[in-house]
C-alpha positions in Angstrom: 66.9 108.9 116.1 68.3 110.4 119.1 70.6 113.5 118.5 73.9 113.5 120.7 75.7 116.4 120.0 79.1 115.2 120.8 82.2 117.3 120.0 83.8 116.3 116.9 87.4 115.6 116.5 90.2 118.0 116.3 90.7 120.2 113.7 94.2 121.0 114.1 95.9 120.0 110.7 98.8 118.3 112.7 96.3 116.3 114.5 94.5 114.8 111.3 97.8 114.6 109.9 99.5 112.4 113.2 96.3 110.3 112.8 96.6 109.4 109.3 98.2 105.7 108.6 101.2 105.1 106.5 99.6 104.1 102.6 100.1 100.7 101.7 100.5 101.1 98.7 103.7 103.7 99.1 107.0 103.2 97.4 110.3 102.8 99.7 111.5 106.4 98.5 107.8 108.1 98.7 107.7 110.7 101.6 104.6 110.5 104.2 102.9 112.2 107.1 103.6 111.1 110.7 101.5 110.0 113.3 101.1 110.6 116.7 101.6 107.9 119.1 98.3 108.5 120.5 96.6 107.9 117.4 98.0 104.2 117.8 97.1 103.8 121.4 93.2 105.0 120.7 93.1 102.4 118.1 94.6 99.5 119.7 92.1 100.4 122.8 88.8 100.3 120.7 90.5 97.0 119.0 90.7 95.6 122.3 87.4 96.8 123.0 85.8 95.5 120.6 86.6 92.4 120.0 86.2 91.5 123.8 82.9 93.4 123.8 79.8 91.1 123.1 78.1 91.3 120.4 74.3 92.4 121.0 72.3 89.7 119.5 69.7 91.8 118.2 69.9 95.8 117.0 66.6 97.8 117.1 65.0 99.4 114.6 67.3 99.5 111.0 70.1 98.1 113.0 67.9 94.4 113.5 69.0 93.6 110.3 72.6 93.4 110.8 73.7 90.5 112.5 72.0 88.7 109.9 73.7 90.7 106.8 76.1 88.3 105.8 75.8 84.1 105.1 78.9 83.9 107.0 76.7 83.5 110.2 75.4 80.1 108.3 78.8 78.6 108.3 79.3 75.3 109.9 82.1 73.7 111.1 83.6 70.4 113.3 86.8 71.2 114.9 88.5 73.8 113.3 92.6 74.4 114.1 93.3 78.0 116.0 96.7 78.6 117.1 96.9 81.8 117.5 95.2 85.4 116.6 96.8 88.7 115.6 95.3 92.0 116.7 95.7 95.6 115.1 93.9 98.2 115.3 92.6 100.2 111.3 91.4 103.9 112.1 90.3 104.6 108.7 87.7 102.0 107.4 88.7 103.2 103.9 92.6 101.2 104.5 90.0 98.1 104.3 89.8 97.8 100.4 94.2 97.6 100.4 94.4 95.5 103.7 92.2 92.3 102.1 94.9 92.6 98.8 97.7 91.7 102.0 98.2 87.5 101.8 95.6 86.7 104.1 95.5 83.3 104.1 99.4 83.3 104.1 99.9 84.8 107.0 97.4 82.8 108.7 98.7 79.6 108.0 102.3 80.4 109.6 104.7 77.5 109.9 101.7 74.7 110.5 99.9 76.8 112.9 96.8 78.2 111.8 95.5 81.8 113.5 92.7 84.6 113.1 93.2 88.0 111.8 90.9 90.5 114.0 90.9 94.1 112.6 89.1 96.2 115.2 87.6 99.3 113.1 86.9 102.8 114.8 88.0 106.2 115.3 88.4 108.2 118.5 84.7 109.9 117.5 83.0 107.0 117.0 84.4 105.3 120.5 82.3 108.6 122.2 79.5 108.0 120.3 79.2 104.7 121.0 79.8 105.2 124.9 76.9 107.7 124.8 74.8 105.2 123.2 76.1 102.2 126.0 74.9 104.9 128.8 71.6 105.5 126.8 70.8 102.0 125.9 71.5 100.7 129.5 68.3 102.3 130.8 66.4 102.7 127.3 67.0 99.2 125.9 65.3 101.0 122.5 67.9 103.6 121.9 69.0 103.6 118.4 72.3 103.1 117.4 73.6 106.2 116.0 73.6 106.2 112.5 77.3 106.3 111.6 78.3 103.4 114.2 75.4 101.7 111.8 77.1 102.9 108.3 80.6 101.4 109.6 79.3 98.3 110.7 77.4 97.4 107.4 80.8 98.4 105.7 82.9 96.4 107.1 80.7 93.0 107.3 80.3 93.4 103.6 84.9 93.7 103.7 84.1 90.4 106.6 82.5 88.9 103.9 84.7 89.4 100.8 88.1 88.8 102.9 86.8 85.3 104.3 85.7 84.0 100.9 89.1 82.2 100.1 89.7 81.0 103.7 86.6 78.2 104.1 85.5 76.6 105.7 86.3 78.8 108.8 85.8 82.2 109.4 89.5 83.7 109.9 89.0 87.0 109.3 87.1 89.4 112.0 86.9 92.6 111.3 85.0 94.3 114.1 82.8 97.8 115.1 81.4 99.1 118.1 78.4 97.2 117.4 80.2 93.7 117.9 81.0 94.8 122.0 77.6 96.2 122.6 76.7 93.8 125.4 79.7 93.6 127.1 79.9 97.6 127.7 76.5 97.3 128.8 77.3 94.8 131.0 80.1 97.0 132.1 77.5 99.9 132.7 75.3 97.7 134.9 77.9 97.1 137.2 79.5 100.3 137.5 76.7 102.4 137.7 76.2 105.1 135.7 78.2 107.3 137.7 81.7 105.3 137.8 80.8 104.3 134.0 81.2 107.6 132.9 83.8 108.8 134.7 86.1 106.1 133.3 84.8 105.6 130.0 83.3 109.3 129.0 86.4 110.7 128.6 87.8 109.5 125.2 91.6 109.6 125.0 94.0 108.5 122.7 94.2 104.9 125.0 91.1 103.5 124.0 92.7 100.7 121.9 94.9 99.2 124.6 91.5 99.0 126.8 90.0 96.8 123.7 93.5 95.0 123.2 93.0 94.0 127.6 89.5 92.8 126.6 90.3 91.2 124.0 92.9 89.2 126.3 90.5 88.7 128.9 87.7 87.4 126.8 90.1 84.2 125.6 91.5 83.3 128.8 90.9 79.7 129.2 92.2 79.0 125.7 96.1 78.6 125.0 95.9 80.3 121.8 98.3 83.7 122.4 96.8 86.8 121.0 99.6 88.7 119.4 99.5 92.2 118.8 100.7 94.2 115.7 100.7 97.9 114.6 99.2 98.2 111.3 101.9 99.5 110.1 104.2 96.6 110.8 101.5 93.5 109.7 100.7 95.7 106.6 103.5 97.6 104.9 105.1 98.1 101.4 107.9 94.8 102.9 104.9 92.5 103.7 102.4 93.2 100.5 104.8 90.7 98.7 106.9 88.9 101.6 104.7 88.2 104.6 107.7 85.7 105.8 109.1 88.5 108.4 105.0 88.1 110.1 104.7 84.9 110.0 108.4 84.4 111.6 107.3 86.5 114.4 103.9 84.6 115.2 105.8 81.1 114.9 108.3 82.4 117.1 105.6 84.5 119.8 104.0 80.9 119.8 107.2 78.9 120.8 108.0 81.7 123.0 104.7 81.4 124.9 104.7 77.9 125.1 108.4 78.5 127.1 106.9 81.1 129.3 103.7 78.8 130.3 106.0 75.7 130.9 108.4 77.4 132.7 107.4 76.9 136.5 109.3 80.4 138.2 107.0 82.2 135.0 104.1 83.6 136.4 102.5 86.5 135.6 104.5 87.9 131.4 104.6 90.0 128.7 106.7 88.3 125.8 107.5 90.5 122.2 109.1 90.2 118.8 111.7 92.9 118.0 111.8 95.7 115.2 114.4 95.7 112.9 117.4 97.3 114.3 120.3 98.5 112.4 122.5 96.8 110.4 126.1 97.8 110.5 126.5 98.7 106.9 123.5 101.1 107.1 124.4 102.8 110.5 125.0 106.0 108.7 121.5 105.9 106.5 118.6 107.9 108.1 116.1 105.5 106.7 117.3 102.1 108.7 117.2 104.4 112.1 113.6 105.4 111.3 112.4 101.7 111.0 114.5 100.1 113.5 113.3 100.6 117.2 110.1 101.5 119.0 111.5 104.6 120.6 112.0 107.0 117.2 115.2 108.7 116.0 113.8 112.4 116.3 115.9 113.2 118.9 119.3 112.4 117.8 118.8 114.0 114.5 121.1 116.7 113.9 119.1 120.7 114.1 120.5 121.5 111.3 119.3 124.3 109.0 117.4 122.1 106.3 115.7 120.1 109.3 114.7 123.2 111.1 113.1 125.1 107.6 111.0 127.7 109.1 108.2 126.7 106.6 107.2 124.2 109.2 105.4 127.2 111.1 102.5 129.3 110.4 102.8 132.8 111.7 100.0 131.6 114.1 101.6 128.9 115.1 100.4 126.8 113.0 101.6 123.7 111.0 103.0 123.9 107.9 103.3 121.5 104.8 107.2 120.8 105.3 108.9 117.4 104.0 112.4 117.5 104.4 114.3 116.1 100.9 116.3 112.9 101.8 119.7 114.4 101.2 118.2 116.4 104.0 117.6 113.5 106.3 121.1 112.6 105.1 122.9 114.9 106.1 121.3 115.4 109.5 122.1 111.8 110.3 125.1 111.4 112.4 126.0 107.8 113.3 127.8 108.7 116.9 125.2 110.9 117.7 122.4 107.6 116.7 124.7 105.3 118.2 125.0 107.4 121.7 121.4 108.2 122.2 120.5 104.6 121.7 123.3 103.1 123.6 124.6 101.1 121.0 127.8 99.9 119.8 129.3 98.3 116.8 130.8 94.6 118.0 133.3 92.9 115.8 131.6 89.7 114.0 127.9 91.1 114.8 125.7 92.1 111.7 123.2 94.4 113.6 124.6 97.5 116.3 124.8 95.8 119.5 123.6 97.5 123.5 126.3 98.6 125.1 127.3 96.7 128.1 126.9 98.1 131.9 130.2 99.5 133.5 131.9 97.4 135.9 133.3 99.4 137.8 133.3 98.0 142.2 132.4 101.7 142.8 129.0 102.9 142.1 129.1 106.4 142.1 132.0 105.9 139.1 129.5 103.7 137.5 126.7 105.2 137.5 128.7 108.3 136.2 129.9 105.8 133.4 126.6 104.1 132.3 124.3 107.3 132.1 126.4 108.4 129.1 127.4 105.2 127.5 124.3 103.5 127.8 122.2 105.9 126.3 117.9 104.9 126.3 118.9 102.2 127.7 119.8 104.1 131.1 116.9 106.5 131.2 113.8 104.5 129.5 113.5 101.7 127.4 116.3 99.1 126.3 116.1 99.4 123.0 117.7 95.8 121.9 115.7 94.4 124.8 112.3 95.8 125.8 109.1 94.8 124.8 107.4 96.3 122.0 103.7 96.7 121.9 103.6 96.5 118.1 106.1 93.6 117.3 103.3 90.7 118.4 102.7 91.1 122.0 102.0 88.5 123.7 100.3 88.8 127.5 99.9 86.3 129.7 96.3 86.0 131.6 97.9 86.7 135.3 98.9 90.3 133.8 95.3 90.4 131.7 93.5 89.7 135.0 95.9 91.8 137.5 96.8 95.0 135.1 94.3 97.1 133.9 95.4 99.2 131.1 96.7 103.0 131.8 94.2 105.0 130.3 92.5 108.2 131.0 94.9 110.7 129.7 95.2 113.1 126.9 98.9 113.0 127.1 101.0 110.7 124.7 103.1 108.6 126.8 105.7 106.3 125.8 106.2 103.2 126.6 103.4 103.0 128.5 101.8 100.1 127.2 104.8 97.7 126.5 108.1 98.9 128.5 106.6 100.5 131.5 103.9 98.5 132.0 106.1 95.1 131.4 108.6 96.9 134.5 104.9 97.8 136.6 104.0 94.1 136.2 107.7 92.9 137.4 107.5 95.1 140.4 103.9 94.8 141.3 104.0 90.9 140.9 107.4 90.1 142.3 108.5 88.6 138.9 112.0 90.2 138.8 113.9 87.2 139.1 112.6 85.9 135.9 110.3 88.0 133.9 110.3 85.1 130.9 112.7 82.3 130.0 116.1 83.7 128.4 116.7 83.9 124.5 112.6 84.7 123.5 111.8 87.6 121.4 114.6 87.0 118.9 112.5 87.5 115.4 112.7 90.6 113.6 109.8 92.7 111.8 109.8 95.9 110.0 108.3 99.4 111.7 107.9 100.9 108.3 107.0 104.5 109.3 106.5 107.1 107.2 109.0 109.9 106.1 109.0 112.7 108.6 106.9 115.5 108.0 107.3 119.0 109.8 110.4 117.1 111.8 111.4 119.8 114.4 107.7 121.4 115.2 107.0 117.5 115.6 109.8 116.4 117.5 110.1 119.5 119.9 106.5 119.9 120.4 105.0 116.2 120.6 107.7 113.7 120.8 110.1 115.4 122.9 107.7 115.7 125.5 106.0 112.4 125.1 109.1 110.6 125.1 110.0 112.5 128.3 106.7 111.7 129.8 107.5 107.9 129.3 111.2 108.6 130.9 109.8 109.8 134.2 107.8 107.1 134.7 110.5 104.2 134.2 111.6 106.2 136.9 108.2 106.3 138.9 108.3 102.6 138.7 111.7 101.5 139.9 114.2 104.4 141.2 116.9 102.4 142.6 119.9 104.7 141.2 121.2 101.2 139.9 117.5 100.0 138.5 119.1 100.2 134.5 120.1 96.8 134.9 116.9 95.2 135.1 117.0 96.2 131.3 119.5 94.1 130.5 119.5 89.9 130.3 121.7 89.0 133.6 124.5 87.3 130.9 124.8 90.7 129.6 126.1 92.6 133.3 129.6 92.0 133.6 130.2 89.9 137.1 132.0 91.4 140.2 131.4 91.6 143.8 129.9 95.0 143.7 127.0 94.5 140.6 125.9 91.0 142.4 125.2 92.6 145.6 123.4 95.5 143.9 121.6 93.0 141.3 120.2 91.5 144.7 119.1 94.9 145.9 117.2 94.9 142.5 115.3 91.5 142.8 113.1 93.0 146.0 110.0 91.7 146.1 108.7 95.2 147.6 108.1 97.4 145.0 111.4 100.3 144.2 109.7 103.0 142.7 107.0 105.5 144.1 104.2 104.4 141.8 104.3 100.9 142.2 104.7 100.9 145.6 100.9 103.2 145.8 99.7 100.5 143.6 101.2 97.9 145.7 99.7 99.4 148.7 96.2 99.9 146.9 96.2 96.2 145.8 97.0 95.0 149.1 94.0 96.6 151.2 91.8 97.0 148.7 91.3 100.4 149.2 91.7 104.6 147.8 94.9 106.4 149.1 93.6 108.7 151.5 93.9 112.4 151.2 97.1 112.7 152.5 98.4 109.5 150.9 97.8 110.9 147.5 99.4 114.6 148.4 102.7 112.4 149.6 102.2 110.8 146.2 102.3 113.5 143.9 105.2 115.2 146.1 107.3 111.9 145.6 106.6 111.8 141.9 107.6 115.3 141.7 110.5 114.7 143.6 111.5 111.8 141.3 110.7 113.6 138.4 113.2 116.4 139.3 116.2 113.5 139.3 115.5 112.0 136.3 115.3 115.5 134.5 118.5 115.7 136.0 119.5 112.7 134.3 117.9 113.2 130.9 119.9 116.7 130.5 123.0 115.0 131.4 122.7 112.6 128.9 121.6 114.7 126.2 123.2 117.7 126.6 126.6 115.4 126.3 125.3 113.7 123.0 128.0 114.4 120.0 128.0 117.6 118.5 129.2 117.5 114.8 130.4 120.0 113.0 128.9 121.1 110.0 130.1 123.7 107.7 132.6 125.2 110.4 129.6 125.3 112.6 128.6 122.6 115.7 125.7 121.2 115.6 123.0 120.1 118.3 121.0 117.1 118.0 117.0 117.7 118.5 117.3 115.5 121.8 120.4 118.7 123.1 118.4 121.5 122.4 115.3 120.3 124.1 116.7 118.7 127.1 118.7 121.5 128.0 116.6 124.1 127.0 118.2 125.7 123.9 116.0 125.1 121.7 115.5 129.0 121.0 119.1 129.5 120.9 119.0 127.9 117.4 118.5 130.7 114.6 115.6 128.9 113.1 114.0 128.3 116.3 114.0 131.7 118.0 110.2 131.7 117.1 109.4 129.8 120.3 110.5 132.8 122.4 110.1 135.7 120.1 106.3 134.4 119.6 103.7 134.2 121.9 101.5 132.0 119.2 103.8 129.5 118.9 103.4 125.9 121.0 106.2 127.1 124.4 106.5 123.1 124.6 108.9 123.5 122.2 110.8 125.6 124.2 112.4 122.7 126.2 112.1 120.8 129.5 114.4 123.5 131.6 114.4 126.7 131.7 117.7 128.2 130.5 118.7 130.0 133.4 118.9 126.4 135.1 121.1 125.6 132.0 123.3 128.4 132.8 124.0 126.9 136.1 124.2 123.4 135.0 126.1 123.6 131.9 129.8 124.0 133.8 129.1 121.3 136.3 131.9 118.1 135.7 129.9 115.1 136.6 126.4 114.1 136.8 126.0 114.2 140.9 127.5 117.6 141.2 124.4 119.4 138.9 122.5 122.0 140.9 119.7 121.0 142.3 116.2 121.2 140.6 113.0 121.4 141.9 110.2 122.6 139.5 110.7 126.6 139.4 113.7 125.1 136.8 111.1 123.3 134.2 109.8 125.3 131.7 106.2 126.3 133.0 104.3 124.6 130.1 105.9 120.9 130.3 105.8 121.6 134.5 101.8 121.8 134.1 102.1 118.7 131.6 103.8 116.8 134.7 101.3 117.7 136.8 99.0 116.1 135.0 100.9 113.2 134.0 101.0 112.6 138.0 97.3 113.2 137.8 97.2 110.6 135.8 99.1 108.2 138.1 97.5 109.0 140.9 94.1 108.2 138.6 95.1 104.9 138.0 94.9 103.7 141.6 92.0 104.1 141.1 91.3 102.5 138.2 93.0 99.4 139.5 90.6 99.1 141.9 87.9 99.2 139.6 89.4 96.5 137.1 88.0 93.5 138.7 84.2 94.7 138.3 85.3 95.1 134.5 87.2 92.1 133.9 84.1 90.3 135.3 81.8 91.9 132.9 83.5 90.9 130.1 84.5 87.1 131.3 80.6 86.8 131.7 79.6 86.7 128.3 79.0 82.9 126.7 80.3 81.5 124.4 79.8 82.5 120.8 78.3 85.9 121.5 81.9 87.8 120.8 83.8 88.2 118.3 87.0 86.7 119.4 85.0 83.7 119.6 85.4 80.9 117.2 82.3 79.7 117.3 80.6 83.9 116.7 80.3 83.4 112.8 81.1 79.3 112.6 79.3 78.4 115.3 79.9 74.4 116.7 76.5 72.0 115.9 75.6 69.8 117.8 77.9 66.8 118.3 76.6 63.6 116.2 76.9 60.8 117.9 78.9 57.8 117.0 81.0 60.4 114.2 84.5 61.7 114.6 85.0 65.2 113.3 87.6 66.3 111.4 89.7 69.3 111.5 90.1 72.1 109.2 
């Protein structure tokens, strides 16, 4: 057996803790450890990837045996009914046991339609063992699969087999391994090279499952059936053990909603979504409805108050600590204004759920942009929340954007948004679909992100999400940064009408890219060629450049959020202290400057001499001007290589088409997305009609 040596996973206890998935089996009031967004993203990439990957049709060695370890290959069928599939990615094979106690066969029988339940199984380890065996086997056709990849397969055909026993006579349940996309990575290898195979693939980041979610897409092109996309979290949760009705509202509606996009003729290239939750008005004040409502977190308007901030979320060293706040804790750290203002969200008379708030219309624009950044809170600087797509709410993407758009990947930084919001806005610009993303009034169902109670909340939020969330932020801006480019976040019934917003609405609908990024990548696409030296040096210098404005406009916004007043004393939310950097004015924070072990992200995006010059200034355009001597050092070097990463992917688009056709070419029946993998179609009898299931 060959030895690999690969470096194991992290052993940070934060990390393994971010990683871990919410139990199913938890009670509403039991508290749980968060995840880290990247955790997601790697899963949802090696979902992708493996079910789009083809399955080898023979292992060597041990591994011969498996294809042929269940019965379920001998399953025959005539015409069987798919109308849709739902993807999610399980990092721990041992959730397997409690997933196949979920209503199955409910779910997949949603309104009349009947769908497949794919469960792509691996961790981030794994994924590197496995591309080290792809690079191996594509010049040793012998090499052994390593012997865990072998253990996790075996597992989960013997689940493959239990959790289709009720569903006859088709196969609707897939859960899938690395071994299930052997061929197709090979087939990857052959036609990269082994040189351009491992400098996109070697490098295992947290991305890896939107790669396998694209492949996924790519491999049923040709087929109407929509893939929709979950979170695990959200298809299997202590709401939808008992009460799947929320899922299968979603899929019903995603199908509709496709059906619109596919018939409308101005639709071309889509992304189409299901919504979280949101808040109801009667629960605006309770800390749990804000934690489940909306894809973007409510970390950062929670209040900094004492209880949140217990120092026994730090080691001396740095470390993490074993802190889970009470929920009168969370309670009282909840401020609805403060919620209400970082979301931009309103209550509106006769409406059940908080409602966006509308765009100023003001004729002047300086007045209204002055207006909107503090009124329309996420809204202004990142993701709509009422409006955007959501990666984990079923997902739907159409095949121009599966064929055009390869995934962003190749980054160790968490990024939000950047496989729903931002790369929804790339497509728009890139593909001059503006004008009419999708048809109006899709997306309307509701499902439940049912995330776990926050664990060490302010080393979490002001060391990880802050800056994630951030990271996302600048790139909405990288995309489009037409100082008016907020209102493409809105539906075009929602921006009030006057002279002034419909000439600047017509600004908007360009078909030339607005925003530095897309316009590289629109040059790239275009001539089919690298930026040049210089190209890429003007790049990074415009990103920069941008990045320096929205900063601008993030500490603006935040640093104006509602202040309470607690015990005699005002109180900063999470989102304040970090964007203006204050954070180690708090007295509970003061760690972050008083020790060198501790994580100086924390610290904040600016430095607080920059603060002192800012803090005085009366409106938005009259802030000093910031270039990146006023970031704090550590997130500055994080920029730099979140532009490296930008800059990567112009790359990597070029490179997509070699990848899309390795995956396209494999037949039919040797994948796993594939109908006909485990119920494989006889040959037609003649002079017999066949039924459907």
């Amino acid at each position: 057996m060959v030895s690999y040596g690969l470096v194991s996973a992290s052993a940070d206890p934060m990390m393994e803790q971010t990683c871990e998935q919410q139990s199913f089996m938890e009670k509403p009031s039991s508290g749980h450890r968060l995840r880290m967004i990247s955790c997601v993203t790697i899963s949802l990439l090696l979902t992708v990837v493996i079910v789009v990957m083809a399955m080898s049709s023979q292992f060597d060695g041990k591994t011969a045996q498996l294809r042929g370890s269940t019965d379920m290959d001998l399953a025959m069928t005539t015409h069987v009914q798919v109308d849709f599939g739902i993807f999610t990615h399980v990092s721990n094979p041992k959730m397997l046991p409690e997933i196949l106690k979920y209503p199955l066969e409910d779910i997949l029988n949603s309104k009349g339609f009947k769908g497949m339940l794919f469960l792509y199984v691996m961790t981030k380890t794994e994924f590197a063992d496995f591309i080290e065996y792809i690079n191996l086997s594509a010049t040793d056709p012998t090499t052994l699969l390593p012997d865990n990849l072998v253990k996790l397969h075996e597992r989960c055909r013997r689940h493959m087999t239990s959790a289709n026993a009720n569903m006859g006579p088709t196969s609707r349940v897939r859960i899938i391994t690395p071994f299930d996309f052997k061929s197709a990575f090979v087939s990857v290898r052959h036609r990269l090279g082994e040189q351009r195979f491992s400098k996109w693939f070697y490098h295992t980041t947290y991305d890896a499952p939107k790669f396998a979610d694209a492949l996924l897409r790519l491999r049923t092109m040709g087929n109407d059936a929509p893939i929709f996309r979950f979170d695990v979290d959200v298809l299997f949760n202590k709401y939808t053990k008992t009460d799947a009705s929320s899922i299968k509202k979603a899929v019903s509606s995603g199908i509709k909603d496709v059906t619109a996009c596919l018939k409308d003729p101005y639709v071309q290239d889509f992304m189409v979504s299901q919504r979280y939750s949101a808040v109801k008005v009667s629960r605006s004040k309770d800390f749990n409805a804000w934690n489940e409502a909306y894809s973007t977190r409510a970390n950062p308007a929670v209040l900094a108050t004492l209880g949140a901030t217990d120092p026994s979320q730090w080691k001396t060293d740095g470390g993490w600590g074993d802190f889970v706040p009470a929920p009168e804790v969370l309670q009282q750290a909840t401020d609805e204004e403060a919620m209400m203002a970082f979301y931009g969200l309103r209550k509106v008379a006769g409406s059940e759920i908080l409602q966006p708030t509308t765009p100023s219309s003001s004729e002047d624009a300086a007045k209204r942009c002055e207006e909107d950044i503090l009124k329309l809170g996420n809204a202004y600087i990142g993701a709509n929340p009422s409006h955007s797509v959501i990666s984990g709410a079923a997902l739907s993407v159409g095949s121009g954007v599966s064929v055009d758009m390869p995934p962003f990947i190749h980054t160790d930084l968490n990024i939000m948004w950047i496989d729903d919001h931002i790369f929804d806005r790339l497509t728009q610009e890139l593909s001059g679909t503006k004008k009419r993303p999708r048809p109006q009034r899709v997306g309307t169902a509701r499902v439940v992100k049912a995330r776990s109670q926050p664990k060490n909340l302010a080393k979490y939020t002001l060391e990880i999400y802050m800056p994630t969330l951030t990271y996302g932020i600048f790139m909405d801006a990288w995309v489009n940064n037409h100082t008016s480019s907020y209102l493409l976040k809105y539906a075009p019934m929602d921006i009030p009408k006057s002279d002034a917003l419909t000439r600047v609405y017509a600004e908007l609908m360009a078909s030339t890219a607005l925003g530095p990024w897309s316009q590289a990548l629109q040059k790239v696409r275009k001539y089919g060629r690298e930026l040049t030296d210089a190209e890429e040096q003007a790049l990074k210098d415009d990103l920069w450049r941008v990045s320096c404005e929205r900063a601008k406009d993030v500490y603006w916004q935040w640093s104006k959020l509602p202040q309470p007043t607690l015990d005699g004393e005002q109180i900063s939310t999470f989102a304040t202290l970090w964007g203006a950097g204050r954070t180690c004015q708090h007295p509970n924070l003061r760690g972050y400057c008083s020790n060198g072990a501790f994580n100086k992200l924390g610290q904040g995006m600016i430095t607080p001499e920059w603060d002192d010059r800012a803090r005085e200034s009366p409106t938005r355009a009259q802030l000093p001007p910031l270039d990146r001597d006023g970031f704090n050092n550590v997130f500055a070097k994080k920029v730099d290589q979140l532009i490296e990463a930008a800059v990567r992917h112009t790359r990597w688009t070029l490179t997509w088409p070699d990848v899309v056709q390795a995956i396209r070419d494999e037949k039919l029946g040797s994948v796993p997305s594939d109908i006909a993998y485990l119920d494989p179609l006889p040959v037609p009898q003649l002079g017999k009609q066949l039924n459907r299931d």
